[in-house]
MDTraj code that builds the backbone (N, CA, C; nanometers):
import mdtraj as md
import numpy as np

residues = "UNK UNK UNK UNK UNK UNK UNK UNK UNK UNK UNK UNK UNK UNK UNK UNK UNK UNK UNK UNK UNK UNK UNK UNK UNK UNK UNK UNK UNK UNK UNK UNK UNK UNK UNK UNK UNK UNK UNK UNK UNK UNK UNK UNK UNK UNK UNK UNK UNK UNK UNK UNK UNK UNK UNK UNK UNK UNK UNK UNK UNK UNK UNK UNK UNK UNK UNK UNK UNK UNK UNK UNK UNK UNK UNK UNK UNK UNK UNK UNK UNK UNK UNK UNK UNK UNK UNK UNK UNK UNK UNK UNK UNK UNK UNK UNK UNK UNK UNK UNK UNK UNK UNK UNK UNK UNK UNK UNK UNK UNK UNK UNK UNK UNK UNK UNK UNK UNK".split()
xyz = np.array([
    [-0.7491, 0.4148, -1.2874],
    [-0.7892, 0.3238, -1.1818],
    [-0.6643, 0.2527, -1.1306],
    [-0.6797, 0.2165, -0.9980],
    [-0.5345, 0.1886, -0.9252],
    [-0.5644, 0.0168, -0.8890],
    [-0.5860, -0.0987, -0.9099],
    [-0.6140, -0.2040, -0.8501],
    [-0.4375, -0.2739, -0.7862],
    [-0.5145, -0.3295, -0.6964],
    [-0.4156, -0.3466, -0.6301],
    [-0.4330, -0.5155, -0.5933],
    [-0.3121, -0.6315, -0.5926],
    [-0.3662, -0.7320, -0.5148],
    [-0.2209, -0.7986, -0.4486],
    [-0.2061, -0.8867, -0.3667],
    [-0.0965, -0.9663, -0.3485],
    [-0.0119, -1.0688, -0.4234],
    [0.0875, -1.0501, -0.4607],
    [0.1369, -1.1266, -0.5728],
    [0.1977, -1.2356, -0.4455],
    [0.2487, -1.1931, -0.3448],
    [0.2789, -1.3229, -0.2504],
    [0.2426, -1.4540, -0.1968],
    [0.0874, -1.4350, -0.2033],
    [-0.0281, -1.5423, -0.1762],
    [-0.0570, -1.6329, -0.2702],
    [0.0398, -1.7171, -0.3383],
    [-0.0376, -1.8202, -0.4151],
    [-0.0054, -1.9364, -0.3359],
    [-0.1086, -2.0496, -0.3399],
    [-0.1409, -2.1698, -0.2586],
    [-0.2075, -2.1365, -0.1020],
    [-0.2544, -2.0372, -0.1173],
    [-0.3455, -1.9502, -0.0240],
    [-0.4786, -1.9982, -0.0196],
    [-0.5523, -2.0043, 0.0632],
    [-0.7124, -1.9034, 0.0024],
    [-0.7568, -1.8161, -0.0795],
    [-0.6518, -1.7380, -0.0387],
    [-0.6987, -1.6328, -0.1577],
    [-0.5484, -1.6029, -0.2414],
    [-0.5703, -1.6210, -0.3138],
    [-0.4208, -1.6871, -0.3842],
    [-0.4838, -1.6400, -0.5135],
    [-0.3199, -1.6145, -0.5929],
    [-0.3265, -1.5375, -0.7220],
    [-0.4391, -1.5785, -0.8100],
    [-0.4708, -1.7186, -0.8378],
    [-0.5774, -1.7194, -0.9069],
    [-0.7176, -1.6227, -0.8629],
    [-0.7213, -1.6018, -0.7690],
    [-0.8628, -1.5548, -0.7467],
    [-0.7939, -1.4011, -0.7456],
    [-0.7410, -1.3938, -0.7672],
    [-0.7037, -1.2141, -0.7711],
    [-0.6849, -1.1888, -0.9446],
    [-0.6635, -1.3185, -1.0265],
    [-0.6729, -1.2837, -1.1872],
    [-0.7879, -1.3022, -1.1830],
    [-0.8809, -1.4200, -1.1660],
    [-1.0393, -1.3846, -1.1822],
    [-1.1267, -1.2499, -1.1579],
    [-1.0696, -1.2192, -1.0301],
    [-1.1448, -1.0767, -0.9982],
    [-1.0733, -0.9465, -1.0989],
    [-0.9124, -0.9496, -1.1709],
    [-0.9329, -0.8972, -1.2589],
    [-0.9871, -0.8866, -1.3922],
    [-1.0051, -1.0217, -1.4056],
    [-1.0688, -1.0456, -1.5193],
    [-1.2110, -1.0192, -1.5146],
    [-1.2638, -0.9975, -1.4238],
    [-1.4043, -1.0030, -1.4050],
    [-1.4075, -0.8334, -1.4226],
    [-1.3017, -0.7817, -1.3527],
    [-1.3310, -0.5437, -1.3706],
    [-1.3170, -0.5270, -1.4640],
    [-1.2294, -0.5766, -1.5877],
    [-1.1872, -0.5379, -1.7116],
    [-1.2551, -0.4780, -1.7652],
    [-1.4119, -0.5664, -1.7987],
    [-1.5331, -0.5084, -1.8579],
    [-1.5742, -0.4024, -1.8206],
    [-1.5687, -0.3869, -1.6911],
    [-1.6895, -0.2933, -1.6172],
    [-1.6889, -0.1603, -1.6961],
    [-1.7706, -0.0555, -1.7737],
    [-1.8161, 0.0283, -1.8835],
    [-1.7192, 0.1395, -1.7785],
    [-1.7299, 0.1278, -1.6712],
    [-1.6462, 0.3000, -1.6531],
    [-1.4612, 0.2629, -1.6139],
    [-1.4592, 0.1304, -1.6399],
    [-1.2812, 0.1083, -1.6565],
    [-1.2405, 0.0985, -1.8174],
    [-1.3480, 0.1060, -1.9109],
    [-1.2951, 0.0600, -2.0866],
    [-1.1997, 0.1218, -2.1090],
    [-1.2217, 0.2858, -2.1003],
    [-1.1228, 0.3432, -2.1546],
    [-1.0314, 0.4369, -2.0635],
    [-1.0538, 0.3699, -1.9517],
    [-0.9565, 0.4477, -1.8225],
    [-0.8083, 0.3303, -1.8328],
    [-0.7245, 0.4256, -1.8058],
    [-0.5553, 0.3723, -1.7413],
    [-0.5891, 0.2895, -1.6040],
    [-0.5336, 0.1563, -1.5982],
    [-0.5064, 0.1394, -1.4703],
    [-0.3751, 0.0418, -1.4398],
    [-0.3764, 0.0827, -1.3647],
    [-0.1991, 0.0462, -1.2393],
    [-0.2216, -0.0199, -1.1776],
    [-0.1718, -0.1728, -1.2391],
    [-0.2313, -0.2682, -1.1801],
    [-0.0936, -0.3312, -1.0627],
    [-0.0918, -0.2869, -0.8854],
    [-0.0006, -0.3532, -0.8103],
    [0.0086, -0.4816, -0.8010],
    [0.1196, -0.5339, -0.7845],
    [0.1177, -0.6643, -0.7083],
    [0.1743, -0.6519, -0.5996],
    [0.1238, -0.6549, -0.5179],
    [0.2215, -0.6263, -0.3480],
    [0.2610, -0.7689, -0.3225],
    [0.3682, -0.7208, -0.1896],
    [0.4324, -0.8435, -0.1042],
    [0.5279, -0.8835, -0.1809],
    [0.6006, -0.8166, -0.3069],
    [0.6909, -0.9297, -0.3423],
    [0.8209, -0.9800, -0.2726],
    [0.7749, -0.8985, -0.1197],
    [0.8933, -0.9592, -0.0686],
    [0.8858, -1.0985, 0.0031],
    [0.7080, -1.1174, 0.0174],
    [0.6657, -1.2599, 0.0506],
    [0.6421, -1.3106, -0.0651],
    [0.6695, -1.3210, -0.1768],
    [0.6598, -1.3820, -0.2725],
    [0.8155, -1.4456, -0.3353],
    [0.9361, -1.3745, -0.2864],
    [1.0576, -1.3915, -0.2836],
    [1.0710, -1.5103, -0.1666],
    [1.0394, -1.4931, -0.0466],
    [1.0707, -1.5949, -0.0109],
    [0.9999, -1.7128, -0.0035],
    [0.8823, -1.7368, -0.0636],
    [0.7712, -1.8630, -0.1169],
    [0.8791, -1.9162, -0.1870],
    [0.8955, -1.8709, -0.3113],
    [0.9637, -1.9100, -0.4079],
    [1.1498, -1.9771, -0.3313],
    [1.1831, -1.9173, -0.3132],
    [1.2799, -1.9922, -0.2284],
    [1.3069, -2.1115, -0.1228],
    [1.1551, -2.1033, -0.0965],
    [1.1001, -2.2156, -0.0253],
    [1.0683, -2.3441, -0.0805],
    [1.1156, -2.5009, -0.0621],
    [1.0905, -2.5887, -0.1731],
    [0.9875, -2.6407, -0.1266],
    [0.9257, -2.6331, 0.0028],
    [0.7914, -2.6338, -0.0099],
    [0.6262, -2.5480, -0.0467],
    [0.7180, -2.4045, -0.0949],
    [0.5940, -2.3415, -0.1549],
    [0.6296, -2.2548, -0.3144],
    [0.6855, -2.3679, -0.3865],
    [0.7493, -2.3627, -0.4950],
    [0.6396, -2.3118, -0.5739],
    [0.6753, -2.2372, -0.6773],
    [0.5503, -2.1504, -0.8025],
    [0.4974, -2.2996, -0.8805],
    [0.5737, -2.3692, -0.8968],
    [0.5182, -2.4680, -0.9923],
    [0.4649, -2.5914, -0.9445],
    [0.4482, -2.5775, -0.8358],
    [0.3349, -2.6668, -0.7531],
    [0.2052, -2.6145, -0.7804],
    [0.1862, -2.4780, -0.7880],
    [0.0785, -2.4086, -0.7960],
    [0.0199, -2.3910, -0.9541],
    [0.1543, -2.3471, -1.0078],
    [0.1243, -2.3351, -1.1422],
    [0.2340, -2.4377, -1.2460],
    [0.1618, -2.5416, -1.2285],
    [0.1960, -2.6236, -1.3468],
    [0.2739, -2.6084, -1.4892],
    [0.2443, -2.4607, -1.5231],
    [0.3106, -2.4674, -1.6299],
    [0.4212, -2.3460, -1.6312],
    [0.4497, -2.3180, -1.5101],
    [0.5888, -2.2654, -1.4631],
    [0.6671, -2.3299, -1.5472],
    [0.7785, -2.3015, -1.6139],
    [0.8922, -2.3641, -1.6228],
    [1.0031, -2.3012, -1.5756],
    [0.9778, -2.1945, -1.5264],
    [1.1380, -2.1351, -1.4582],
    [1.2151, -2.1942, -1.3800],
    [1.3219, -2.1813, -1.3740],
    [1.3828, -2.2084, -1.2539],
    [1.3135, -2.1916, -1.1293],
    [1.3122, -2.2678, -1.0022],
    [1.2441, -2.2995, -0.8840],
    [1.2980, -2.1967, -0.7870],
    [1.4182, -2.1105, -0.8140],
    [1.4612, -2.0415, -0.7275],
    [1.5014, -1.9004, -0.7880],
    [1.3970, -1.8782, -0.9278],
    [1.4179, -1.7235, -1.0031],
    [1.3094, -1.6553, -1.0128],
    [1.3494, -1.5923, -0.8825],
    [1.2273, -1.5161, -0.8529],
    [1.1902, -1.4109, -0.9713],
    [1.3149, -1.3416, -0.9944],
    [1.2173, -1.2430, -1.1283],
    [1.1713, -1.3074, -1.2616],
    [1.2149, -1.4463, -1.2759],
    [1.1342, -1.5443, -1.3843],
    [1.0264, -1.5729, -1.3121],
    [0.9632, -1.6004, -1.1909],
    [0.8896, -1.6032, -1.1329],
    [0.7762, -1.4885, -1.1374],
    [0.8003, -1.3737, -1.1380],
    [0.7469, -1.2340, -1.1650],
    [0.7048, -1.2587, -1.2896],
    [0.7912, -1.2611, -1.3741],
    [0.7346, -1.2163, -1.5325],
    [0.6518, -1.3271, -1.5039],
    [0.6449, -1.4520, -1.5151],
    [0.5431, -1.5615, -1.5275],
    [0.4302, -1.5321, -1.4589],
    [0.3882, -1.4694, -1.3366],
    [0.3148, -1.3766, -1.3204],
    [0.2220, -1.2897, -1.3853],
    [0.3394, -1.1899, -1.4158],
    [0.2692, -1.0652, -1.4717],
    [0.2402, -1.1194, -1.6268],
    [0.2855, -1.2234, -1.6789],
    [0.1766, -1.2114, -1.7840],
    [0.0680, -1.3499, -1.7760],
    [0.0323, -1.3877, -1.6446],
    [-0.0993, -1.4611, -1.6396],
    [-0.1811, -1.3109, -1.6116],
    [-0.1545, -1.2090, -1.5622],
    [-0.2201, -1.0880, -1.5831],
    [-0.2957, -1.0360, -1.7396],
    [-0.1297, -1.0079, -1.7640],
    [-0.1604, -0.9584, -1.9183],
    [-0.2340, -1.0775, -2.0352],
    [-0.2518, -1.1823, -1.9514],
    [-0.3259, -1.2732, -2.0902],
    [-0.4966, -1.2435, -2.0293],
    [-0.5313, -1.1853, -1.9090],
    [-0.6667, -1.1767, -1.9085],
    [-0.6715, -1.0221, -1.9686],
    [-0.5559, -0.9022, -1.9840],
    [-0.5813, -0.8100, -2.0804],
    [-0.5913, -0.8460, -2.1685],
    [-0.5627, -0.9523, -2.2696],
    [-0.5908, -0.9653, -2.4327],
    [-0.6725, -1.0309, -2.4289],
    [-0.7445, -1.1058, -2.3458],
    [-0.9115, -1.1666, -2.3714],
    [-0.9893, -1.0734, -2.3626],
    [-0.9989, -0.9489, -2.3174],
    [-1.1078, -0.8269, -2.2942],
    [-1.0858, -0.7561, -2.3614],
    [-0.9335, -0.7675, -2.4620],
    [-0.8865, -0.6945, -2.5985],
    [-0.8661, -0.5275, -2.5176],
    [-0.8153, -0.5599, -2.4588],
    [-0.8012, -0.4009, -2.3603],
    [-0.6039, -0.3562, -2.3808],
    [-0.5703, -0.3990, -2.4782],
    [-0.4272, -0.3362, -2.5477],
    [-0.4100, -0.2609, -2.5419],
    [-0.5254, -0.1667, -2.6095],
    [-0.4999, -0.0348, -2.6520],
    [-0.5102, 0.1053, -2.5554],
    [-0.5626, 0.0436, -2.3729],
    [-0.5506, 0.0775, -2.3162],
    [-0.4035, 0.1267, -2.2204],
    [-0.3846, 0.2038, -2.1413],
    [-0.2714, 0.1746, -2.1174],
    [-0.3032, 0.1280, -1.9498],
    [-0.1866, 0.0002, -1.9059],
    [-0.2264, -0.0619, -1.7981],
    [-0.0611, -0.1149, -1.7923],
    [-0.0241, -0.0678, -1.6782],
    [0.1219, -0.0594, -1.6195],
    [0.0562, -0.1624, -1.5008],
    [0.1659, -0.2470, -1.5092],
    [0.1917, -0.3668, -1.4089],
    [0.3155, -0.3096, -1.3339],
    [0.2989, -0.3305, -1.1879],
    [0.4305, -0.3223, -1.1360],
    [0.4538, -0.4182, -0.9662],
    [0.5379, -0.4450, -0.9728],
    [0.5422, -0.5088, -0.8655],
    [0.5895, -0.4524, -0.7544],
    [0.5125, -0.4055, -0.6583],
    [0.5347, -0.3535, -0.5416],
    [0.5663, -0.3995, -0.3963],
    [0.6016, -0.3269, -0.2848],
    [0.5807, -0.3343, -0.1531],
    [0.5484, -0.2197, -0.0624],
    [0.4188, -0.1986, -0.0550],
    [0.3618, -0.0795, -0.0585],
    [0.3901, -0.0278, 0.1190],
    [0.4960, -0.0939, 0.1253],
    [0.5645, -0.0168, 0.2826],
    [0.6678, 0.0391, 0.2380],
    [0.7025, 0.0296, 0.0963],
    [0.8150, 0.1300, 0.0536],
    [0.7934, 0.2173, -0.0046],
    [0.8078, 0.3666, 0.0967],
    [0.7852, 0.5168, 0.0476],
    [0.8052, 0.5304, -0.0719],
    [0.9357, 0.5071, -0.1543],
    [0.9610, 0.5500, -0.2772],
    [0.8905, 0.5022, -0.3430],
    [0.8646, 0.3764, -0.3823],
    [0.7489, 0.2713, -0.4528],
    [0.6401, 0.3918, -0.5034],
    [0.5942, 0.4476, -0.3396],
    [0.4697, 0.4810, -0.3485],
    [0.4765, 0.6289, -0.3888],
    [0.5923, 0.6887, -0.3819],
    [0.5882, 0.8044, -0.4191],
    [0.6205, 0.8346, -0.5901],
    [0.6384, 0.6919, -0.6537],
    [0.7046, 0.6370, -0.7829],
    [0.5030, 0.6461, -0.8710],
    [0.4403, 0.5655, -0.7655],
    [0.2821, 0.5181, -0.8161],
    [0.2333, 0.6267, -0.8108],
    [0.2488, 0.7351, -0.6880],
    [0.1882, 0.8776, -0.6602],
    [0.2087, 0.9521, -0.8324],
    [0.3540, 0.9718, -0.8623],
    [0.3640, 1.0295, -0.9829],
    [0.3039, 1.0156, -1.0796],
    [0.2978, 0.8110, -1.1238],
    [0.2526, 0.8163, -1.2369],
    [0.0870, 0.8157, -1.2171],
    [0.0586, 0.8504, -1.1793],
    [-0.1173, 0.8289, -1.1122],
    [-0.1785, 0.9860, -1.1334],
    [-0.0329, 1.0889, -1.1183],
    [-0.0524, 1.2427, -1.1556],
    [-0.0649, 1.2825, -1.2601],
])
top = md.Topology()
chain = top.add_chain()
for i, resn in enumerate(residues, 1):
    res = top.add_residue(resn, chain, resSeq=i)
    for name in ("N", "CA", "C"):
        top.add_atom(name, md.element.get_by_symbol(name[0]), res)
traj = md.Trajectory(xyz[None], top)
């Protein structure tokens, strides 16, 4: 399974929290238990410049940021594992579920996801 959401959009409407809820909510679903899925985060190129921005700083949003205000790939990992902590509440470890951070206007990206998806 391929889910896909915007990692750029937090302090949005629809902003990262509601894109971990809605993963947290598929985890269960009986025909993802024991399927692989590739979980995108698109836009990180609008998510690079949020973060650079001191008015749409990560730790306005998320409180318990402690990275640096202008490190974006500390920014990422802090991210990707508010992901991976709704994989260990559904105890879904033993699955395999590749996080990657994308920009799905870049051919190679997609010809990178095409492979491992083969």
């Amino acid at each position: 399974a391929v889910v896909s959401t915007q990692s750029g959009h937090y302090g949005r409407e629809r902003d990262i929290d509601e894109s971990l809820q809605l993963f947290k909510t598929i985890l269960p679903y009986p025909w993802l238990i024991d399927s692989p899925i590739i979980l995108l985060l698109n836009k990180t190129d609008l998510f690079a410049e949020k973060m650079l921005r001191p008015q749409t700083r990560l730790s306005d949003y998320f409180p318990d940021y402690e990275g640096a205000p202008d490190d974006v790939e500390a920014g990422k990992e802090f991210i990707k594992a508010k992901f991976e902590e709704k994989i260990k509440i559904h105890k879904r470890e033993e699955v395999y579920i590749d996080i990657r951070f994308t920009n799905l206007t870049d051919t190679e990206q997609i010809m990178d996801i095409v492979d491992v998806v083969r």
